[in-house]
N, C-alpha and C positions, 0 to 999 in steps of 0.2 A: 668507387662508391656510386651507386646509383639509385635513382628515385623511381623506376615503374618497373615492371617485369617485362623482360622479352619473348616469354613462351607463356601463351593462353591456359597453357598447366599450370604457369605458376599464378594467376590469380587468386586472390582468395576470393571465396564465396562464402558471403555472408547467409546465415540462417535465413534470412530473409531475400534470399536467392539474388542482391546483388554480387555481383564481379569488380574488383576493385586491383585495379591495374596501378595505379601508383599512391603518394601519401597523400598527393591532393583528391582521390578518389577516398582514402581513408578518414582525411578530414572532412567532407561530403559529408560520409557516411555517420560520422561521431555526427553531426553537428543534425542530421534527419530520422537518424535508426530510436525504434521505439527501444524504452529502457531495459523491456525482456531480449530483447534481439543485444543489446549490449552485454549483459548480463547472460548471459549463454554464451559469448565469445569471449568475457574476464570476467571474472571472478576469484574469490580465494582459491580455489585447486588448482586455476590453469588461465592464461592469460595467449587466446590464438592469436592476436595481434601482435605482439612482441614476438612469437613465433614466426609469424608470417615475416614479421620487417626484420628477424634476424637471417632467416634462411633464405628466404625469397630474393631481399631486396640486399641483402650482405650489409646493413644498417646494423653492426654488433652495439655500438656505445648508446643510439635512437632505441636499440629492443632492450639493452640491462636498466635505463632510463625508466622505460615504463611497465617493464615487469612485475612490479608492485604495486601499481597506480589501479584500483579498482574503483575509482572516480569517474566516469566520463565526463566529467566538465574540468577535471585535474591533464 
């Protein structure tokens, strides 16, 4: 298991052009990113954050967790 990525490809990039290297980098981000910059990365169709932490970070049980969470303060 691990918490940041090792290859700068695998960063995500937020819509709002940051780079978010690990989940303290994605709490950052929840806790500062305007709510359309959240909302373009979850949503009901598609949720890139749970994407991001299932395949990036190998976090499967952290990404089926919040796969459904279209809350960002959840």
């Amino acid at each position: 298991m691990k918490y940041s990525v090792e290859r700068e490809e695998e960063a995500f990039v937020t819509v709002d052009g940051r780079k978010l290297y690990t989940l303290q980098d994605l709490v950052i981000w929840l806790l500062t990113c305007s709510e359309d910059s959240f909302k373009y990365h979850v949503n009901d169709k598609e949720n890139h954050l749970a994407l991001w932490i299932k395949n990036s970070l190998g976090l499967e049980e952290l990404a089926k967790e919040i796969e459904g969470i279209v809350d960002r303060n959840k």
